[in-house]
C-alpha positions in Angstrom: 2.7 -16.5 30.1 4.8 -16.7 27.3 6.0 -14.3 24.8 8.0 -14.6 21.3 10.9 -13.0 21.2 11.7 -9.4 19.6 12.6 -9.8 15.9 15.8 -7.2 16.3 17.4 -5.1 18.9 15.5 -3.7 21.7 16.4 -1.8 25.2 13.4 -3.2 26.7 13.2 -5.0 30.2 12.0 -7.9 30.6 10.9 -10.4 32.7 12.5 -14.0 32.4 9.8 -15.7 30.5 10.3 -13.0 27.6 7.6 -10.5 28.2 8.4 -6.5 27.9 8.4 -4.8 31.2 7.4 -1.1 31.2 9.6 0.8 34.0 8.7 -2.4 36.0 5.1 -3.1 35.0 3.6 -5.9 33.0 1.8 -5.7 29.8 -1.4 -6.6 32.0 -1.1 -3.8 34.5 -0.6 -0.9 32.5 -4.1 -2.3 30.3 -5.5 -2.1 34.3 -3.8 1.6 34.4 -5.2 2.3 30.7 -8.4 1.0 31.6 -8.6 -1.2 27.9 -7.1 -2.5 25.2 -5.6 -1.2 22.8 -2.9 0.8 24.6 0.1 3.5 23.7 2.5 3.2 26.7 5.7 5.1 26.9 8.3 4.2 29.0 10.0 6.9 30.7 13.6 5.5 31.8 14.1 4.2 28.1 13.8 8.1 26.9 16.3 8.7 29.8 18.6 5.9 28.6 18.5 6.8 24.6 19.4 10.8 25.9 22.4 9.7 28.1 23.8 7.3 25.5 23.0 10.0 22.7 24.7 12.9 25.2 27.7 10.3 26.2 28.3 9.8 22.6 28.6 13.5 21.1 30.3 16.3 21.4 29.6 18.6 24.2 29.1 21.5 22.5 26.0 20.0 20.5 22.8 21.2 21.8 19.9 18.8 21.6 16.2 19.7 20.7 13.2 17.6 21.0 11.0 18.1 17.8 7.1 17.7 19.4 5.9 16.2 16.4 7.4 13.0 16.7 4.9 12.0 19.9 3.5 15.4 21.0 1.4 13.8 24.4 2.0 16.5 26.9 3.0 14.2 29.4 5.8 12.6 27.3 7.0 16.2 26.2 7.3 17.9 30.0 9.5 14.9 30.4 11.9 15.7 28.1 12.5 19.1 28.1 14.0 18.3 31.5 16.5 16.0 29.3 16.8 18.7 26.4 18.3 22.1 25.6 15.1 22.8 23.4 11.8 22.0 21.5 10.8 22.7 18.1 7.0 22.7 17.4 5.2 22.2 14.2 1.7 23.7 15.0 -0.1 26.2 17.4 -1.4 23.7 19.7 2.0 21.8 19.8 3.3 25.8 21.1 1.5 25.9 23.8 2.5 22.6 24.6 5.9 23.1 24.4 5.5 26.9 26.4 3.7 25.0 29.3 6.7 22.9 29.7 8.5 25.9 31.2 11.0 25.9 28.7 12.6 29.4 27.8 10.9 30.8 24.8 14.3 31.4 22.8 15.3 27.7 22.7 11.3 26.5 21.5 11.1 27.1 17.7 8.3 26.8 15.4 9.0 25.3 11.6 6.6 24.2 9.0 5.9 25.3 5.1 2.6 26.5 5.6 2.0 28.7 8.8 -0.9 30.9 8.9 -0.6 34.3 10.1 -2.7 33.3 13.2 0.1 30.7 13.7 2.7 33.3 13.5 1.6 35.9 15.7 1.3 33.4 18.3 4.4 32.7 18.0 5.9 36.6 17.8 3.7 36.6 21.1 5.2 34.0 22.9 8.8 35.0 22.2 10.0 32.0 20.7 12.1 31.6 17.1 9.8 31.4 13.9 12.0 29.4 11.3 10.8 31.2 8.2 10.6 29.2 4.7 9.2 31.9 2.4 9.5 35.2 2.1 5.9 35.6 2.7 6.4 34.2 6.1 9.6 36.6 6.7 6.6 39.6 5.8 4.3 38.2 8.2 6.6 37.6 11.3 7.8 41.8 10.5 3.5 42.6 10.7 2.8 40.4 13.5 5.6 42.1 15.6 4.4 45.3 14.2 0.9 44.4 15.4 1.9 43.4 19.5 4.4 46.3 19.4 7.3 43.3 20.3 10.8 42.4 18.8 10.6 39.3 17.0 12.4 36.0 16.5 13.5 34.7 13.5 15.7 32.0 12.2 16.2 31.3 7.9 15.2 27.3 7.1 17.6 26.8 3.6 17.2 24.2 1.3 20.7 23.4 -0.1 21.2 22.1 -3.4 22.1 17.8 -2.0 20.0 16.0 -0.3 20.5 13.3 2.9 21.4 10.0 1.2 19.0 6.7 1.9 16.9 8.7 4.2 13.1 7.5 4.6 12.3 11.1 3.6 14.4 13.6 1.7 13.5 17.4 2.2 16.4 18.9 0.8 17.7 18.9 -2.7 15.8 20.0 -5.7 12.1 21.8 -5.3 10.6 21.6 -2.2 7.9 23.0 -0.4 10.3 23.4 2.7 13.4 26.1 3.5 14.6 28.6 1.6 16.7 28.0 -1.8 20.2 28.9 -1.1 20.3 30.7 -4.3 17.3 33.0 -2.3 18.6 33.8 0.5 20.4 37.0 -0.2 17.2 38.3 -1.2 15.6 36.7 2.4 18.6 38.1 4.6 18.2 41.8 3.2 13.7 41.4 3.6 14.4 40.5 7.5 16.8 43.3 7.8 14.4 45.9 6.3 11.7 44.9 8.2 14.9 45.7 11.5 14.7 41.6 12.0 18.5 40.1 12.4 18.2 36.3 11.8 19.7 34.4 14.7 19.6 30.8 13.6 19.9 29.0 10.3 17.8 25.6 9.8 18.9 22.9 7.4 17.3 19.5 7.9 18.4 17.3 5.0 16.4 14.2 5.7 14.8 11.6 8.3 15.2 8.2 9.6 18.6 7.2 8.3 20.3 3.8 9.5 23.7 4.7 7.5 26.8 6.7 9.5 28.2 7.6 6.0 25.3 9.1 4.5 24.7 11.2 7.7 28.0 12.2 8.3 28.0 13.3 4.7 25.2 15.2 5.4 26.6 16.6 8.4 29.8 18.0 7.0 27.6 19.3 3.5 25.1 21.2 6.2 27.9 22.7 8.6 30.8 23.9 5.6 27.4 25.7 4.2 26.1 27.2 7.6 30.0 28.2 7.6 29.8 30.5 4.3 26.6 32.1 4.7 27.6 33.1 7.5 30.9 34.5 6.3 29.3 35.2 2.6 26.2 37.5 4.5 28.0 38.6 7.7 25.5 37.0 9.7 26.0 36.8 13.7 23.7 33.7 14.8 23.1 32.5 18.0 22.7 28.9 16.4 22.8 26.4 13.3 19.8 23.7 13.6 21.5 21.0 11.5 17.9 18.8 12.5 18.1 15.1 12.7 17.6 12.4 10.8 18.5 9.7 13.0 17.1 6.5 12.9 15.7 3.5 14.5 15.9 0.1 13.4 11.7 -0.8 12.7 12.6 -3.9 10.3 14.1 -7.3 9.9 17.5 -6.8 9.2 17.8 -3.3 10.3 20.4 -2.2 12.9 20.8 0.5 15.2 22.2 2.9 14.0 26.2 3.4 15.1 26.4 7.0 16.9 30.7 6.6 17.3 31.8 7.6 13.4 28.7 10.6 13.6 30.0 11.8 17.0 33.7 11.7 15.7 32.5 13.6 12.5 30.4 16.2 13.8 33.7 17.0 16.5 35.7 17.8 13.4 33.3 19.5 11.5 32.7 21.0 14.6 36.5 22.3 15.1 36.5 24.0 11.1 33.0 25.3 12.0 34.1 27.1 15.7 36.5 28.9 13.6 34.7 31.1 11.6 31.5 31.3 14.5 33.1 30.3 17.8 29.9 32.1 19.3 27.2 29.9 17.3 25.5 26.7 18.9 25.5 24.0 17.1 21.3 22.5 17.5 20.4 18.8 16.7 17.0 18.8 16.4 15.6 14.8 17.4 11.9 13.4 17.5 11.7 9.6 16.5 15.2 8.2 17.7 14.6 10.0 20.8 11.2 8.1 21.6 10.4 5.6 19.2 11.9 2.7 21.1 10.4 4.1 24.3 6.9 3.1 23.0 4.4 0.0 22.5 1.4 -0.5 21.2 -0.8 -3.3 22.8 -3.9 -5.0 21.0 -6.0 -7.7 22.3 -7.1 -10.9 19.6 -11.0 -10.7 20.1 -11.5 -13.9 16.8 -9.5 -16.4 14.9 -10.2 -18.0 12.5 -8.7 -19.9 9.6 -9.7 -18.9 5.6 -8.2 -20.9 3.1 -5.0 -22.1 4.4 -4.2 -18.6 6.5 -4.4 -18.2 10.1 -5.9 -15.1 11.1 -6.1 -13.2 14.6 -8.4 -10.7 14.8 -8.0 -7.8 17.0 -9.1 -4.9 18.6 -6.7 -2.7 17.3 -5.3 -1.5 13.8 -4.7 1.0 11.2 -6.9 4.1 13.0 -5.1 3.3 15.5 -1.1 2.9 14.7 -1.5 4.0 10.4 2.4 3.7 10.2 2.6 -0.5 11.4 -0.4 -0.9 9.0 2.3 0.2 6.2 -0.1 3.0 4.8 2.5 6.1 5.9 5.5 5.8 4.0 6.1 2.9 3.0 6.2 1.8 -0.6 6.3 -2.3 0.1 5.1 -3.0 3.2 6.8 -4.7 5.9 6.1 -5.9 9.5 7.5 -3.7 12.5 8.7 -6.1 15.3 5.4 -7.8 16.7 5.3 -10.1 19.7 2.4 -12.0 21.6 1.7 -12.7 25.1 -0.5 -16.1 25.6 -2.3 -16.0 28.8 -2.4 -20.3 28.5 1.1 -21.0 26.7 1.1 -23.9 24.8 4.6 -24.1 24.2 3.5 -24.3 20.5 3.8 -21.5 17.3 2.2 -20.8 14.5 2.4 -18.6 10.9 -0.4 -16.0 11.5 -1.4 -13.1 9.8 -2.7 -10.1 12.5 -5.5 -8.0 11.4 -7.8 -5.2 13.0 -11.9 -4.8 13.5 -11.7 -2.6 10.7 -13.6 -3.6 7.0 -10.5 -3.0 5.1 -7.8 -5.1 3.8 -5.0 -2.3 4.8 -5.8 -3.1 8.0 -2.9 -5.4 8.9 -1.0 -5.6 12.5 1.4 -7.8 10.9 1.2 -10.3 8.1 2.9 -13.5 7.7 4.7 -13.9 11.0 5.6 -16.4 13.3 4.2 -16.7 16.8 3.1 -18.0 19.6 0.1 -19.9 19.6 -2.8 -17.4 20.4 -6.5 -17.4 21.2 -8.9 -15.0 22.3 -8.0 -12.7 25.1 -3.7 -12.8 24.5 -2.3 -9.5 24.3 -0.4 -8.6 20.4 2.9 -6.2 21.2 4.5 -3.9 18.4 7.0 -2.4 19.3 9.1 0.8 18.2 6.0 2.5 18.7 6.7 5.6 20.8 6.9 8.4 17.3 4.3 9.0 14.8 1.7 6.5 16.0 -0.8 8.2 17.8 -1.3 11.6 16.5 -0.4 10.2 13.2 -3.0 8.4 13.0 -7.2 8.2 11.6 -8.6 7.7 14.9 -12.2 9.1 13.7 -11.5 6.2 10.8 -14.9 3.6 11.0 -15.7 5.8 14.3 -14.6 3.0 16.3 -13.3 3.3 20.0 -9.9 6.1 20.3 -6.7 4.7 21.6 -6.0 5.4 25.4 -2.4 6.5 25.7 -0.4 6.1 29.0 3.3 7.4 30.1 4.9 5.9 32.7 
C-alpha cells in the first residue's frame, strides 16, 4: 500500500510506507471497527500530546478549558476533561454532555448570543457559570434562580472596542451579536447586583483560528490590561478571566503551526501586571479546534473514476454532508484544499492531477480539487486530515438523505 505524503506538518504516526496510523491501527482496521466508509476517527494519544506540549509551553498559572463545540462526541469530550481544568458548552445538549463527564459544575460554562430561557434554567439548575451577553439574559438567569429557589452563576461576556488581528473569525470589535459592549457594562454589573448576583468571571474572546504570535499576543495583552480595569474601575472580585482561544492549526498549503514560545512568554508578563491588581483571579484559556483538530481524519472510499474533458475525477462515498468545512462552503471566501492523501490498495508507483468529488448532485461537493496523488481506482481509501473540530456536527448530514457518517475514538 502506498500513500502520498502529507502536504504540511502533521503529528501523525505512521507506518514506513507513508500511511497514518491511528494509536497503532491502520486506516483499514478502524473502517473494520467503523463498520464502513466514510469514517471520523479521533486519535486519543495525539489530544494527549497537543495538551502536554500546550501545558509544557505556558505558564502554570493558566487554566485550560475545552470548548465542546469544537468536536462535541461524548466519547472524545470524557477524554479530555481528564486533561482539562474545564468545559465551556454552547447548547443544552452539549450541558449535559459536559455534566456527565464528572466535571465540577463551577469550572463547565455555558456561552452563546441567543439562549433561551429553557437553556438557562438548565443551566442555574446544574450549577454551572452562565456567561451572560445581554442584559435580557442577566434578567433571566435572576428568574430562573428565583424559580428553583438556587444561587446562581454568572460570568459578564464583553465585547471590547479591537478586535483579534488576521483571525478566521473576528467576534470582537464593532457591533456584534456576542458579549457585552464595554461601554454597557456599568449598567450590566449594577442589573446582576440588584437581582443579589456577584459576577465571578469576565469572558472576552477576541477571535479564532489565528496562525500569527503577534496578533495574538496583541490580543492577549488588549484582553488582560482591560480584565485589569474593570475589575479595579467596578470593584469586582472574580474567581476568573476567560481570555478564550483563538489558536490555530495549520489546514493549508503554506500554513505553519502556530509558534506557542513568544504567546507563553507574553501571557507570563501580562500575567505578572495582571496578578497585581487580582492575585486571587484565574486566568482561563478557553481551546476547541487546536486542541483536536489534528487528532482527527476523515476517510472516504473512490467508488468511480472517470475522465471529462481533460480532468481526472475520483468519485467517492463521501463529501460535503459529511465534512461541509473541507468542501470550502463554511468559512471560506476562496476555497482551498485541506491536506488530502490516498492509500492505493495495488500501488502503481505512479501519480496523477485529480480532482476528488462526493455522490452528491452538486458541484460544491469537492474532497479536494486539483491535487496531486497517487494513482487510484475503485476501492482505495482518500485521507483528510486536520479533521478532528467542526466536521461532524458541523455538518448537513440529512443533506440528499444519503447514508450518516460513523464516527470512532480510539
Amino acid at each position: 500500500m502506498t500513500t502520498s505524503k502529507p502536504s504540511h506538518h502533521s503529528t501523525w504516526n505512521q507506518r514506513q510506507d507513508g500511511a497514518p496510523l491511528v494509536n497503532g491501527h491502520t486506516l483499514t482496521q478502524v473502517a473494520a471497527i467503523a463498520g464502513q466508509t466514510p469514517y471520523y476517527v479521533y486519535d486519543r494519544s495525539r489530544i494527549n500530546e497537543t495538551v502536554a506540549n500546550l501545558r509544557a509551553a505556558l505558564p502554570d498559572a493558566i487554566k485550560l478549558h475545552y470548548a465542546i463545540k469544537a468536536n462535541p462526541m461524548p466519547a472524545l469530550v470524557q477524554h479530555l476533561a481528564s486533561l482539562v481544568d474545564g468545559l465551556d458548552v454552547a447548547s443544552q445538549r452539549e450541558l449535559r454532555v459536559a455534566l456527565a463527564t464528572g466535571t465540577e459544575p463551577a469550572e463547565i460554562s455555558f456561552a452563546g448570543p441567543g439562549k433561551s430561557s429553557g437553556e438557562i434554567e438548565a443551566a442555574v439548575a446544574a450549577g454551572i457559570v452562565v456567561n451572560c451577553e445581554s442584559m435580557q439574559q442577566i434578567r433571566q438567569v435572576g428568574a430562573a434562580a428565583e424559580h428553583l429557589g438556587l444561587s446562581a452563576r454568572l460570568a459578564l461576556r464583553v465585547n471590547p472596542a479591537f478586535e483579534l488581528k488576521a483571525s478566521g473569525m473576528k467576534m470582537t470589535g464593532g457591533a456584534k451579536p456576542f458579549g457585552i459592549d464595554t461601554e454597557q457594562l456599568a449598567d450590566a454589573i449594577a442589573l446582576a447586583r440588584e437581582l443579589g448576583i456577584e459576577p465571578e468571571g469576565l469572558h472576552l474572546f477576541t477571535g479564532s483560528q489565528n496562525l500569527k504570535p503577534e496578533a495574538i499576543c496583541e490580543a492577549h495583552s488588549g484582553v488582560m490590561r482591560l480584565a485589569g480595569e474593570l475589575i479595579e474601575q467596578h470593584r469586582l472580585t472574580l474567581r476568573f478571566v476567560n481570555i478564550g482561544g483563538g489558536l490555530g492549526i495549520p489546514y493549508f498549503p503554506g500554513e505553519k503551526p502556530l509558534d506557542l514560545e513568544p504567546v507563553a512568554a507574553n501571557l507570563a508578563s501580562e500575567l505578572a501586571s495582571f496578578q497585581a491588581i487580582a492575585p486571587k483571579t484565574e486566568i482561563v484559556m478557553e481551546l476547541g479546534r487546536y486542541l483536536v483538530g489534528e487528532a482527527g481524519l476523515y476517510v472516504c472510499q473512490v467508488i468511480d473514476k472517470k475522465v471529462s474533458r481533460g480532468t481526472t475525477y475520483l468519485i467517492t462515498n463521501g463529501g460535503l454532508h459529511h465534512h461541509l468545512s473541507n468542501s470550502g462552503n463554511f468559512g471560506q471566501v476562496i476555497r482551498k484544499n485541506y491536506p488530502v492523501e490516498a492509500t492505493s490498495i495495488n500501488p502503481s508507483g505512479e501519480t496523477e492531477l485529480v480532482t476528488v468529488v462526493g455522490p452528491l448532485c452538486t458541484p460544491l461537493d469537492i474532497v479536494a480539487d486539483k491535487v496531486e496523488l497517487p494513482r487510484c481506482e475503485v476501492g482505495d481509501l482518500i485521507v483528510v486530515r486536520q479533521s478532528g473540530a467542526y466536521g461532524f456536527s458541523a455538518s448537513p448530514q440529512g443533506f440528499l438523505s444519503h447514508p450518516e457518517v460513523v464516527e470512532v475514538f480510539l
